[in-house]
MIRO-208131 format. One record per atom (N, C-alpha, C, O): residue number from 1; atom name; x, y, z. Coordinates in Angstrom, 2 decimals. Last residue first. Layout:
N
<keba resi="NUM" name="CA" xx="X" yy="Y" zz="Z"/>
...
END
This chain:
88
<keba resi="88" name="N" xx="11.08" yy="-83.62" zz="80.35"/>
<keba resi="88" name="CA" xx="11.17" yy="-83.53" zz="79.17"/>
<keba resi="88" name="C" xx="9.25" yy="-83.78" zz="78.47"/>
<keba resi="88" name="O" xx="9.02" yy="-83.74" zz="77.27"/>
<keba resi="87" name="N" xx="12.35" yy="-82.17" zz="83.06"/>
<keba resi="87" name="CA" xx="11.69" yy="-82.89" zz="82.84"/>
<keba resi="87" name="C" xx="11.47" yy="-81.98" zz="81.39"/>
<keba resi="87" name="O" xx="11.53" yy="-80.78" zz="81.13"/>
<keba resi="86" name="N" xx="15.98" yy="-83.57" zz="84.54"/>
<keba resi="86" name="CA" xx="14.90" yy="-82.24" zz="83.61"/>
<keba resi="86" name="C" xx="13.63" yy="-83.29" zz="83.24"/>
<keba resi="86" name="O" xx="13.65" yy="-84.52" zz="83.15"/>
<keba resi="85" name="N" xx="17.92" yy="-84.06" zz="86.78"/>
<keba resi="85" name="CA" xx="16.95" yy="-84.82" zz="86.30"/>
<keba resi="85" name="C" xx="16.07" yy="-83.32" zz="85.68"/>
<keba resi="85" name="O" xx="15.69" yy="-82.33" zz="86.30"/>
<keba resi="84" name="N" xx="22.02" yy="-84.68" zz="86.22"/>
<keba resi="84" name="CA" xx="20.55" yy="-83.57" zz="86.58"/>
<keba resi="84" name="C" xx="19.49" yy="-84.32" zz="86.02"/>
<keba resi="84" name="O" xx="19.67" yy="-85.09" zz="85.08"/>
<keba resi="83" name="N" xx="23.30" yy="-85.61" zz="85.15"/>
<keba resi="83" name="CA" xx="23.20" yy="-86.04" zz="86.52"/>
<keba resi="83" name="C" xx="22.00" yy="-85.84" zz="86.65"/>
<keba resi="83" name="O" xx="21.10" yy="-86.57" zz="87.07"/>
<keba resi="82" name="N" xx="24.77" yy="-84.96" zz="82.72"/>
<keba resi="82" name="CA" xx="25.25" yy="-84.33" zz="84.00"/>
<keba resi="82" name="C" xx="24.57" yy="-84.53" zz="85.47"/>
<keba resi="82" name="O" xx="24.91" yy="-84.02" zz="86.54"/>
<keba resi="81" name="N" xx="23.10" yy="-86.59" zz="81.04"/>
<keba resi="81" name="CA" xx="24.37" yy="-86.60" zz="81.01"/>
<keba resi="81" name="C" xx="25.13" yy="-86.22" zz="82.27"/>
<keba resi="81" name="O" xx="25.95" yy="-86.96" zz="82.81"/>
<keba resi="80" name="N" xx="19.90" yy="-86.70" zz="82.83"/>
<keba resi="80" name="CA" xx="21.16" yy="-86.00" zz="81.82"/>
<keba resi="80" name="C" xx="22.19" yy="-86.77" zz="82.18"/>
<keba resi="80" name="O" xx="22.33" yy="-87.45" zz="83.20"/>
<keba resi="79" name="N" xx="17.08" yy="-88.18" zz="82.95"/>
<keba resi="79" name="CA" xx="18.05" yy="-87.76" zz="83.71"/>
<keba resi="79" name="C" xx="19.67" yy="-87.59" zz="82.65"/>
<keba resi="79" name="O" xx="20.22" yy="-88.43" zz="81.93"/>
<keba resi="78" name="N" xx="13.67" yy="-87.25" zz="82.91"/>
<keba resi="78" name="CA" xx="14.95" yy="-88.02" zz="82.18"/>
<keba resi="78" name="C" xx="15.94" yy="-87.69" zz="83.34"/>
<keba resi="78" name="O" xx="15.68" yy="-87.10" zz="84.38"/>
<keba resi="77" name="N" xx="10.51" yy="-87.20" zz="83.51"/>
<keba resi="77" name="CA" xx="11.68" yy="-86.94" zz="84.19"/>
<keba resi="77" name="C" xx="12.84" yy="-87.54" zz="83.21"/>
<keba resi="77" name="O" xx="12.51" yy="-88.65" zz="82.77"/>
<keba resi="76" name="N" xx="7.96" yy="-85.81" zz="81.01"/>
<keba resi="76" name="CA" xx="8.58" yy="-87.23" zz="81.70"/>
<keba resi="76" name="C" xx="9.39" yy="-86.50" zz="82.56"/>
<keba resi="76" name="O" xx="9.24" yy="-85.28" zz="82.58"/>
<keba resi="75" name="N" xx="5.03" yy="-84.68" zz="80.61"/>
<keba resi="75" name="CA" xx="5.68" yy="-84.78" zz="81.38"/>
<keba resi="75" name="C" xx="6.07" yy="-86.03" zz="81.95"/>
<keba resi="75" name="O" xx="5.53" yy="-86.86" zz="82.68"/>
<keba resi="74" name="N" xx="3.05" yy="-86.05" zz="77.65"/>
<keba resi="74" name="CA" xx="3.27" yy="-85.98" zz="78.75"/>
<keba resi="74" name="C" xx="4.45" yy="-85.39" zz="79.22"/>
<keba resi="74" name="O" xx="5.29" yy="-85.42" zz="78.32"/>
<keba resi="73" name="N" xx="1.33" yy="-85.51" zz="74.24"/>
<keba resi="73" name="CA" xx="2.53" yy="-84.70" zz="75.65"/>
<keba resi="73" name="C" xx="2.28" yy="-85.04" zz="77.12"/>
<keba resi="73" name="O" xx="1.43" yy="-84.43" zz="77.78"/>
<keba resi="72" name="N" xx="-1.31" yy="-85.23" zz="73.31"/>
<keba resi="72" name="CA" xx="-0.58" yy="-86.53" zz="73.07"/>
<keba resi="72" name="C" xx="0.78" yy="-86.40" zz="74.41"/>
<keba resi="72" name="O" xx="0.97" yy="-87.23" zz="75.30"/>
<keba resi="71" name="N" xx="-3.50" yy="-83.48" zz="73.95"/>
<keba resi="71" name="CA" xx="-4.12" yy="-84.75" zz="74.03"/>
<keba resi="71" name="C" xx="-2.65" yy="-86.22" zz="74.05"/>
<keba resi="71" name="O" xx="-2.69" yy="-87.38" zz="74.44"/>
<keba resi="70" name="N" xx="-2.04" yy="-81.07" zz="73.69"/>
<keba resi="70" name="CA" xx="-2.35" yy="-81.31" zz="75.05"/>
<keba resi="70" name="C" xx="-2.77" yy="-82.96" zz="75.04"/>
<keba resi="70" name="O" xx="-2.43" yy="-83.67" zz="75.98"/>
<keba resi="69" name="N" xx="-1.10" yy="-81.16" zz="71.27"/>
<keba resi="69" name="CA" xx="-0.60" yy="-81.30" zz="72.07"/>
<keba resi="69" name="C" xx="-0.79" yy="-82.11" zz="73.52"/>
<keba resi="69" name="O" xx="-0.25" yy="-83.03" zz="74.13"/>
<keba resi="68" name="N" xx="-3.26" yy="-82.31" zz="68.30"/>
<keba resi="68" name="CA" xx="-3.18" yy="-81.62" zz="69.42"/>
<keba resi="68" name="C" xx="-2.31" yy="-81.98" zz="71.26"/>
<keba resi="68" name="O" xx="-2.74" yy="-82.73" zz="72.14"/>
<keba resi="67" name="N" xx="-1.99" yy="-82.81" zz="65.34"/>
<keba resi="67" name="CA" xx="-2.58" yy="-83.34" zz="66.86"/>
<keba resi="67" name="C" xx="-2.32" yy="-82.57" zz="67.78"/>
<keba resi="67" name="O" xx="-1.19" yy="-82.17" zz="68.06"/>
<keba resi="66" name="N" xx="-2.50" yy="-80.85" zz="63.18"/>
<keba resi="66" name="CA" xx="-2.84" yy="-82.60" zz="62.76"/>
<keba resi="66" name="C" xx="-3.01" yy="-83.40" zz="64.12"/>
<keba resi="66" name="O" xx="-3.80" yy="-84.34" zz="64.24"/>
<keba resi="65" name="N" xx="-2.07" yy="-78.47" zz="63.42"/>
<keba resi="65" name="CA" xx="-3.91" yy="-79.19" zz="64.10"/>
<keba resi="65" name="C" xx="-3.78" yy="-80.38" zz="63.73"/>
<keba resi="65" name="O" xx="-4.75" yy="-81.14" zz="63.83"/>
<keba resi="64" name="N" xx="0.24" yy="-77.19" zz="62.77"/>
<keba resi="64" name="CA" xx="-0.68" yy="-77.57" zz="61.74"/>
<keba resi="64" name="C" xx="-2.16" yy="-78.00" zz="61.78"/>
<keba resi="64" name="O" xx="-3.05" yy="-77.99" zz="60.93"/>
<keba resi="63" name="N" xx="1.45" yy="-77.47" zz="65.09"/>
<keba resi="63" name="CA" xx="1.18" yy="-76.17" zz="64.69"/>
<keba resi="63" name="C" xx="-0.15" yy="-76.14" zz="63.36"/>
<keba resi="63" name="O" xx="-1.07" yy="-75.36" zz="63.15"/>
<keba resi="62" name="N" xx="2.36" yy="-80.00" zz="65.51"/>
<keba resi="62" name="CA" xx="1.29" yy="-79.39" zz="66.41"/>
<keba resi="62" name="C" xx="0.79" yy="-78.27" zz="65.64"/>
<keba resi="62" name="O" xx="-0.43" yy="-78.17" zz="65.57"/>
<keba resi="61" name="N" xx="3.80" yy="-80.84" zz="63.71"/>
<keba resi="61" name="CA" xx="2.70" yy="-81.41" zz="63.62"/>
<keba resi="61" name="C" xx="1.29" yy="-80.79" zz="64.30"/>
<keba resi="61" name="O" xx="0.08" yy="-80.85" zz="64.06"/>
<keba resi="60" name="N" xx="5.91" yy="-78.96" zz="63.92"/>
<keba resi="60" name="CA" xx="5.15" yy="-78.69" zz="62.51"/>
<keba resi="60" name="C" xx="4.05" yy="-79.30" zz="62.97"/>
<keba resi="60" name="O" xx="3.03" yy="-78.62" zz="62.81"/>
<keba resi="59" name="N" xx="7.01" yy="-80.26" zz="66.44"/>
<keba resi="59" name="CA" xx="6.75" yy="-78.99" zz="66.15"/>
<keba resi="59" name="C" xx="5.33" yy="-78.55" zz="65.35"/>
<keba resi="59" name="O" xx="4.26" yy="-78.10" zz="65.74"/>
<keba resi="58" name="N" xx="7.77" yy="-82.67" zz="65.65"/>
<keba resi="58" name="CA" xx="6.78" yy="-83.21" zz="66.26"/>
<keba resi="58" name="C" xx="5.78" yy="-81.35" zz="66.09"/>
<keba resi="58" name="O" xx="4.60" yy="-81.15" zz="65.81"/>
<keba resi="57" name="N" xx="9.41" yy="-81.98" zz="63.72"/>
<keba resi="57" name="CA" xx="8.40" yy="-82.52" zz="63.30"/>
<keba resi="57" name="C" xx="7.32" yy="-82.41" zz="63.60"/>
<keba resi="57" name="O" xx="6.29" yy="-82.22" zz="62.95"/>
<keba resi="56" name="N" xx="11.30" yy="-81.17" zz="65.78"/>
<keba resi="56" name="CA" xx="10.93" yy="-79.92" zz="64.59"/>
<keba resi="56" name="C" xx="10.11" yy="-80.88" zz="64.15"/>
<keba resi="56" name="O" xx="9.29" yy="-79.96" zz="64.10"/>
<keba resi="55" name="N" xx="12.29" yy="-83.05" zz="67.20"/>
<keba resi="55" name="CA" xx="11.52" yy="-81.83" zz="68.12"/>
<keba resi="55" name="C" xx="10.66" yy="-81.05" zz="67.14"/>
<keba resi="55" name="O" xx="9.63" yy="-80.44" zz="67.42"/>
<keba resi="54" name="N" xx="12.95" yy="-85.15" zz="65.50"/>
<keba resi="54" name="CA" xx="11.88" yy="-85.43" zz="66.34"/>
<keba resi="54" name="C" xx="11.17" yy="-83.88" zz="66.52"/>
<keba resi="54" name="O" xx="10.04" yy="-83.53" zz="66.18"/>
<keba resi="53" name="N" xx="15.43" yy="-83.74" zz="65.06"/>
<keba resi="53" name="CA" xx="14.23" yy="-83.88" zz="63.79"/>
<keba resi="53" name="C" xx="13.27" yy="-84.19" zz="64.68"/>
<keba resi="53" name="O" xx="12.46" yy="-83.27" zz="64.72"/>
<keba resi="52" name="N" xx="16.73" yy="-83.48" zz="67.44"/>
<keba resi="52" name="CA" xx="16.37" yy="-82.11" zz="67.29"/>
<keba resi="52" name="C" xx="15.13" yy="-82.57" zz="65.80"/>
<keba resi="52" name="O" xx="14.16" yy="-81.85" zz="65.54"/>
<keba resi="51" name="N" xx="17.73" yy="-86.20" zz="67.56"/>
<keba resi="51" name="CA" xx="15.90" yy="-85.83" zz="68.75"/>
<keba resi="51" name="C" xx="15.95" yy="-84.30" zz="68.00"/>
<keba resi="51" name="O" xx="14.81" yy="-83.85" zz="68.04"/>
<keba resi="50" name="N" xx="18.51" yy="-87.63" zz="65.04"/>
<keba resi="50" name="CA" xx="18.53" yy="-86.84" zz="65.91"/>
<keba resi="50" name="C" xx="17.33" yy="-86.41" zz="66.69"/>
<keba resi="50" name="O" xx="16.16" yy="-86.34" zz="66.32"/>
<keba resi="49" name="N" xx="17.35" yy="-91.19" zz="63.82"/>
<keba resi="49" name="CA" xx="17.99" yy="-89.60" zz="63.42"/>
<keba resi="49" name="C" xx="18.16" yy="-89.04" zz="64.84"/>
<keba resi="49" name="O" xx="18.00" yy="-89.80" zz="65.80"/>
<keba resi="48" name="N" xx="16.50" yy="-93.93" zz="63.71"/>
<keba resi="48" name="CA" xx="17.61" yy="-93.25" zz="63.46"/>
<keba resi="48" name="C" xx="18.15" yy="-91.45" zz="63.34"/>
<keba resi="48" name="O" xx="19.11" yy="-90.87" zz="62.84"/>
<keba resi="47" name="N" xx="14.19" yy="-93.93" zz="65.19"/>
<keba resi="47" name="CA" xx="14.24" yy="-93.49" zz="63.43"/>
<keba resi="47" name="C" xx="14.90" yy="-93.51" zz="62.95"/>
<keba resi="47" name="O" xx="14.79" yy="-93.25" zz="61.75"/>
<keba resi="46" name="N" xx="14.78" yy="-94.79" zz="67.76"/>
<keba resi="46" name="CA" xx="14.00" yy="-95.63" zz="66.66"/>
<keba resi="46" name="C" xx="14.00" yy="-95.62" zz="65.10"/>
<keba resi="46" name="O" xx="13.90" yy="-96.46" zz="64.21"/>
<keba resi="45" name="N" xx="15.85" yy="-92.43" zz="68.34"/>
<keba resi="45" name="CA" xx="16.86" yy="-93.77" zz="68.47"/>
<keba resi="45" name="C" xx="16.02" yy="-94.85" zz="67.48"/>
<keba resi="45" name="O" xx="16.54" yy="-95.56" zz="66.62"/>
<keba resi="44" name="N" xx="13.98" yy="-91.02" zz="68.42"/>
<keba resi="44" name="CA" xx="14.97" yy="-90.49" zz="67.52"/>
<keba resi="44" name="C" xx="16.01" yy="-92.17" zz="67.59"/>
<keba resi="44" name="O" xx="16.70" yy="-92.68" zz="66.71"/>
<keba resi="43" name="N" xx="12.41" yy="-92.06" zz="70.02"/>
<keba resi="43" name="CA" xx="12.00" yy="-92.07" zz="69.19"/>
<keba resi="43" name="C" xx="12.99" yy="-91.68" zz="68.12"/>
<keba resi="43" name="O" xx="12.78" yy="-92.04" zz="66.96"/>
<keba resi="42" name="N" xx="13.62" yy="-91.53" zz="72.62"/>
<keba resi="42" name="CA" xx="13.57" yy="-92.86" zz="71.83"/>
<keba resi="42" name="C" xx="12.73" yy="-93.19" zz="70.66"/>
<keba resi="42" name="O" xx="12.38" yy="-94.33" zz="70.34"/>
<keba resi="41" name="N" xx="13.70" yy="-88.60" zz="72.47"/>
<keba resi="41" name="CA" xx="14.98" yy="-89.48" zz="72.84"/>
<keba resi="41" name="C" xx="14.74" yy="-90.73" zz="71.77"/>
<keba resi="41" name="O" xx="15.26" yy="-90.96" zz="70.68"/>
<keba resi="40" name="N" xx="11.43" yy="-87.72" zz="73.00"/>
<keba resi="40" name="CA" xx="11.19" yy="-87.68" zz="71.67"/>
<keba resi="40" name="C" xx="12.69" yy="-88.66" zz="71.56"/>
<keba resi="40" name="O" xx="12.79" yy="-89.42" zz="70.60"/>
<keba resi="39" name="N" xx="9.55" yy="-91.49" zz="74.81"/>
<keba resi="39" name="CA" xx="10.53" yy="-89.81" zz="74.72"/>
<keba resi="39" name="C" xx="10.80" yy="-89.78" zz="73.74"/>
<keba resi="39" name="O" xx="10.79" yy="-90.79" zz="73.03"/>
<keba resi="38" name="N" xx="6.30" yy="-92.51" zz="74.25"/>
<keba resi="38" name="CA" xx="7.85" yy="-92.61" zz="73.67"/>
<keba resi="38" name="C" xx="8.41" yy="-91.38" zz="74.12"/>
<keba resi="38" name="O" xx="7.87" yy="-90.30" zz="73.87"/>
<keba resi="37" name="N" xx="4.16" yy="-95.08" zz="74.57"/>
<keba resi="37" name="CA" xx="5.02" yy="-94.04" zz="75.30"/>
<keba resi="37" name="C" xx="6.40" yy="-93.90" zz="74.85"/>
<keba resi="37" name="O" xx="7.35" yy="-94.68" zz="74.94"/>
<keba resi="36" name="N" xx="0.88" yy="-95.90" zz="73.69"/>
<keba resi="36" name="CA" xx="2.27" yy="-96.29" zz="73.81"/>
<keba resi="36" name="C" xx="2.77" yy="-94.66" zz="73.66"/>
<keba resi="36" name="O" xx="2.32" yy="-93.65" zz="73.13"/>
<keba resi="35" name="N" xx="-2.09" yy="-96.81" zz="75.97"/>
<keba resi="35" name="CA" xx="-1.30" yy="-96.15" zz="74.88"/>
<keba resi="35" name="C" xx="0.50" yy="-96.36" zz="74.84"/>
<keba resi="35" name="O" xx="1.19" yy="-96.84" zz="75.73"/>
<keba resi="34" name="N" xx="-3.45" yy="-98.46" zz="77.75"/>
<keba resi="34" name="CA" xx="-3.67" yy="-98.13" zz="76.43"/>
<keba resi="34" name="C" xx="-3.03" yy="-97.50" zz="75.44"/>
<keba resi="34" name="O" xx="-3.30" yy="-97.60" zz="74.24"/>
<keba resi="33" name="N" xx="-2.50" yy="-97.36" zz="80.02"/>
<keba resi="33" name="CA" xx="-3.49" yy="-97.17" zz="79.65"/>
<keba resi="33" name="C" xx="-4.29" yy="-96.99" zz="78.14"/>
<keba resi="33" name="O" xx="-5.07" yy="-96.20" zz="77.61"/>
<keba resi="32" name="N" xx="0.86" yy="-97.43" zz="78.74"/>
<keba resi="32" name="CA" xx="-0.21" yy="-97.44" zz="80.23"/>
<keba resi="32" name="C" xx="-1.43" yy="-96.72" zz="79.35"/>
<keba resi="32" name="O" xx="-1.40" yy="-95.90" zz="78.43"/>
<keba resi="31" name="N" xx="3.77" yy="-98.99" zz="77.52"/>
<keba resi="31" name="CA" xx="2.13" yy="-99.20" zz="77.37"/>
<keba resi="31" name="C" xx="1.11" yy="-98.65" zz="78.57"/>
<keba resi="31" name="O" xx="0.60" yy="-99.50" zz="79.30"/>
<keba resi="30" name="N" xx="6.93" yy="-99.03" zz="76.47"/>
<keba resi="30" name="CA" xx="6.14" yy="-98.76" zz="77.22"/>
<keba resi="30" name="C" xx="4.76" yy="-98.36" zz="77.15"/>
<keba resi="30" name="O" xx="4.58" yy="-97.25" zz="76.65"/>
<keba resi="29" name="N" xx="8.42" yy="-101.47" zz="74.76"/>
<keba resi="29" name="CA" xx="7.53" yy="-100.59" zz="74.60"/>
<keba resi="29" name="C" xx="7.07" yy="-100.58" zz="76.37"/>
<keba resi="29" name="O" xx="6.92" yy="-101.49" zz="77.18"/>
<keba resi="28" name="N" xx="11.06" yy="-102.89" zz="73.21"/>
<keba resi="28" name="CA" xx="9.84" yy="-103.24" zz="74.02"/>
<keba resi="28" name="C" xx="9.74" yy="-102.09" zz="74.32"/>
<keba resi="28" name="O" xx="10.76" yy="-101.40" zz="74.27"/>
<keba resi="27" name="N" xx="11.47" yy="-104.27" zz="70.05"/>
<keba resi="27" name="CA" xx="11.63" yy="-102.90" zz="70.65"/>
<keba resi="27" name="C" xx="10.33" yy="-103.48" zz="71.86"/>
<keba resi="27" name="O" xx="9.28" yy="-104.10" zz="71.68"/>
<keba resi="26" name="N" xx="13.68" yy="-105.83" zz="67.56"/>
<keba resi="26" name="CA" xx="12.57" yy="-105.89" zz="68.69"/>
<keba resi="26" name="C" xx="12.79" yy="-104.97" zz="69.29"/>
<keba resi="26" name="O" xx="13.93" yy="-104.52" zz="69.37"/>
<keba resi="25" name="N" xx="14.75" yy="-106.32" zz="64.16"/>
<keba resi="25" name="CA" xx="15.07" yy="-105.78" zz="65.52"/>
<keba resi="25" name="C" xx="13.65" yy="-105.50" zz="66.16"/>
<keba resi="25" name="O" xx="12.69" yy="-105.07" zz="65.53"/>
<keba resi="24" name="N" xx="16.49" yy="-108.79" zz="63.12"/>
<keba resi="24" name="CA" xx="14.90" yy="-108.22" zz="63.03"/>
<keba resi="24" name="C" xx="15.66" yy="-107.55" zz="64.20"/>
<keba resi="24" name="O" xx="16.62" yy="-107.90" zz="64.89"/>
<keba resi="23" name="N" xx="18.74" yy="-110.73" zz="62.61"/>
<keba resi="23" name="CA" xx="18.95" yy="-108.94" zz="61.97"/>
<keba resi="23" name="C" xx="17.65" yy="-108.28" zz="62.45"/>
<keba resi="23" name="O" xx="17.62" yy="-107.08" zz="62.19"/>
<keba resi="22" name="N" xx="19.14" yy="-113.37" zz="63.36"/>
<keba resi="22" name="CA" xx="18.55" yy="-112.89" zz="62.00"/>
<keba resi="22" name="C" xx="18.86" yy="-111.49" zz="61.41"/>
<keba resi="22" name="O" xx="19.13" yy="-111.16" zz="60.26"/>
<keba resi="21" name="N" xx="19.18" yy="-112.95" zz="66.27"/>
<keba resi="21" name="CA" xx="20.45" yy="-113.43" zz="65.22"/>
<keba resi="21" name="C" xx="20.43" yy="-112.96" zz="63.77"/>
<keba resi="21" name="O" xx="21.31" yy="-112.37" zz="63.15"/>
<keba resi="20" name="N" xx="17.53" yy="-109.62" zz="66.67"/>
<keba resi="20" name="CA" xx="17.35" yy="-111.48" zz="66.59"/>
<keba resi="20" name="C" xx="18.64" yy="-111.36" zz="66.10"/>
<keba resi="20" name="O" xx="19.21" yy="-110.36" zz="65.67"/>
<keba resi="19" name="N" xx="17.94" yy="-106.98" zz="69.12"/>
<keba resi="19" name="CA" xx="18.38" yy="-107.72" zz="67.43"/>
<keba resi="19" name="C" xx="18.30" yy="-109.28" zz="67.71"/>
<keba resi="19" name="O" xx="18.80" yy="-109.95" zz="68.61"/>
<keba resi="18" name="N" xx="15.94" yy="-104.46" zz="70.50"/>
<keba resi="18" name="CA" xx="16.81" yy="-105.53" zz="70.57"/>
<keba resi="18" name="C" xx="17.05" yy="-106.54" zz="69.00"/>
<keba resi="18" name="O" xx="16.27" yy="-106.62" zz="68.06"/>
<keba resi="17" name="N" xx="16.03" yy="-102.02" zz="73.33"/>
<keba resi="17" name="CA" xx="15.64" yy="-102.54" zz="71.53"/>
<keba resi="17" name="C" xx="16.74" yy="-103.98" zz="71.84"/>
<keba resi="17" name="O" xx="17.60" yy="-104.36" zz="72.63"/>
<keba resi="16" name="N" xx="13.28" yy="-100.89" zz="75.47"/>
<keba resi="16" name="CA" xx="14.67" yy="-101.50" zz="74.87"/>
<keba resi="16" name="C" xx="14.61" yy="-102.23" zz="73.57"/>
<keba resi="16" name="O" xx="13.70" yy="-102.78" zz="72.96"/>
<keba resi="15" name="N" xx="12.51" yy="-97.30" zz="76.97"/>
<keba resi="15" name="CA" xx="12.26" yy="-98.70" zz="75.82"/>
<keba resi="15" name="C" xx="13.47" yy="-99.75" zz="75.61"/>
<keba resi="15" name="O" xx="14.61" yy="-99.30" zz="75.61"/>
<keba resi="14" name="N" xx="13.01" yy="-97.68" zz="80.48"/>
<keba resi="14" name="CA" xx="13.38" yy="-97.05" zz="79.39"/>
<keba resi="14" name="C" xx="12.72" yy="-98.41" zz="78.23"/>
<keba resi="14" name="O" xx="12.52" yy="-99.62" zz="78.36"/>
<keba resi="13" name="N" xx="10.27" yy="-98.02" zz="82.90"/>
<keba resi="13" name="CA" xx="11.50" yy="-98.11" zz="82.89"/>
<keba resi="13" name="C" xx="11.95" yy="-98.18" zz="80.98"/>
<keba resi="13" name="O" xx="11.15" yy="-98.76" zz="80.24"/>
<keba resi="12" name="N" xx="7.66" yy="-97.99" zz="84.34"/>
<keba resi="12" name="CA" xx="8.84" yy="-96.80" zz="83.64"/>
<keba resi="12" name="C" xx="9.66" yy="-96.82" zz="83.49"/>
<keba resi="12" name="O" xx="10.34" yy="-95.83" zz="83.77"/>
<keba resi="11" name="N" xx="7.40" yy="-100.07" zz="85.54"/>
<keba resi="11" name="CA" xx="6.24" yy="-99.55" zz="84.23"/>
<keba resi="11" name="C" xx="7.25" yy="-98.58" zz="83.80"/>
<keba resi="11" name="O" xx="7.54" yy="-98.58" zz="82.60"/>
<keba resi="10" name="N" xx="8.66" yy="-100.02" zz="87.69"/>
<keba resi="10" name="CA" xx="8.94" yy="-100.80" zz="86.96"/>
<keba resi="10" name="C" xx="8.24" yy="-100.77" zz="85.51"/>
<keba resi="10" name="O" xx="8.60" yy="-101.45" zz="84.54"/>
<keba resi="9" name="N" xx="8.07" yy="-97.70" zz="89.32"/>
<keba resi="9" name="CA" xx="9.44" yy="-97.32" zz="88.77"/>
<keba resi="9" name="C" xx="9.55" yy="-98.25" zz="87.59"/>
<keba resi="9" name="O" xx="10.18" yy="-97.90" zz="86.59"/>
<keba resi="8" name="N" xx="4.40" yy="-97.52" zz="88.58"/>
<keba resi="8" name="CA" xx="5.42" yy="-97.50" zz="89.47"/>
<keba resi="8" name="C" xx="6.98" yy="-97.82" zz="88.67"/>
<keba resi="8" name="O" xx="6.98" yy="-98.16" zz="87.49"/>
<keba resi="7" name="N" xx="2.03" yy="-95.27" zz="87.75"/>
<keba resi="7" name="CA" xx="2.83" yy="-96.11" zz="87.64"/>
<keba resi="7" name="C" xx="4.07" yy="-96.10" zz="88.62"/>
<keba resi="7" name="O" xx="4.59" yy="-95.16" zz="89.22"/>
<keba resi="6" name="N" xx="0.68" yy="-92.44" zz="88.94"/>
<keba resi="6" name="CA" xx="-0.23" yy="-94.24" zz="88.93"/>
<keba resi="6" name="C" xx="1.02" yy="-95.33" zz="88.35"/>
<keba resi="6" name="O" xx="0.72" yy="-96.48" zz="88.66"/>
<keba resi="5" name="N" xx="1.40" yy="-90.16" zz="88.74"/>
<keba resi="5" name="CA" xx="0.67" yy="-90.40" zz="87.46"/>
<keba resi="5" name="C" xx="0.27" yy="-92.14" zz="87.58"/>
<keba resi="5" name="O" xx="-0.22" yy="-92.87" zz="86.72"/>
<keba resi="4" name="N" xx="3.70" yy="-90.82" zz="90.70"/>
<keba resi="4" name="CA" xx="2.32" yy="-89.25" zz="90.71"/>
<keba resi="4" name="C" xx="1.16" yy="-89.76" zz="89.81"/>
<keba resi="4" name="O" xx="0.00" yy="-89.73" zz="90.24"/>
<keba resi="3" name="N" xx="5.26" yy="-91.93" zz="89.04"/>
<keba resi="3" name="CA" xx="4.55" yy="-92.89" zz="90.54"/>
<keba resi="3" name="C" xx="3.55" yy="-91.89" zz="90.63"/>
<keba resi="3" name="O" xx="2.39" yy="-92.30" zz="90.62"/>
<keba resi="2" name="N" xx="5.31" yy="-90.43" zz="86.18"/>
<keba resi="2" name="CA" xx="6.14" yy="-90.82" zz="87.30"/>
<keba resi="2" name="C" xx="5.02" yy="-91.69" zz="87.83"/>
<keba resi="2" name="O" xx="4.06" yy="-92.08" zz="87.18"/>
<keba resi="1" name="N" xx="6.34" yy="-89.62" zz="82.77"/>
<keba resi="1" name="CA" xx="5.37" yy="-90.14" zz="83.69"/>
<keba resi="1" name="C" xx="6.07" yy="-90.51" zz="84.97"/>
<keba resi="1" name="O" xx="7.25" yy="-90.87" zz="84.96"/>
END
């Protein structure tokens, strides 16, 4: 999502996780319009696993009609390792 799409830099800014003393771990969330926003990135950071299980799940899920793409997929910007900004 960008400033194009009605939010500004501070609505978009990455999920963050976080650990009580206790061990609970807290995750703040990105929320527009009602819905919550995940790159498949932080979602793989959430599950613990790799974004390539994210990609092949999220894959199967579409292919199957359990949800339809178009209704859940946004166009984000990330920015790489190498600098470069791809959109994901």
């Amino acid at each position: 999502m960008s400033e194009e799409q009605g939010l500004t830099p501070y609505e978009t800014r990455e999920i963050l996780f976080y650990k009580t003393e206790n061990g609970e771990v807290r995750v703040e969330i990105l929320l527009f319009q009602e819905n919550l926003w995940l790159t498949q990135a932080k979602m793989a950071e959430l599950f613990e696993v790799q974004k390539a299980a994210i990609s092949k799940h999220l894959k199967n899920i579409f292919e199957s009609g359990e949800l339809s793409e178009d209704s859940v997929v946004s166009k984000m910007e990330t920015t790489a390792a190498d600098g470069k900004r791809y959109q994901t």
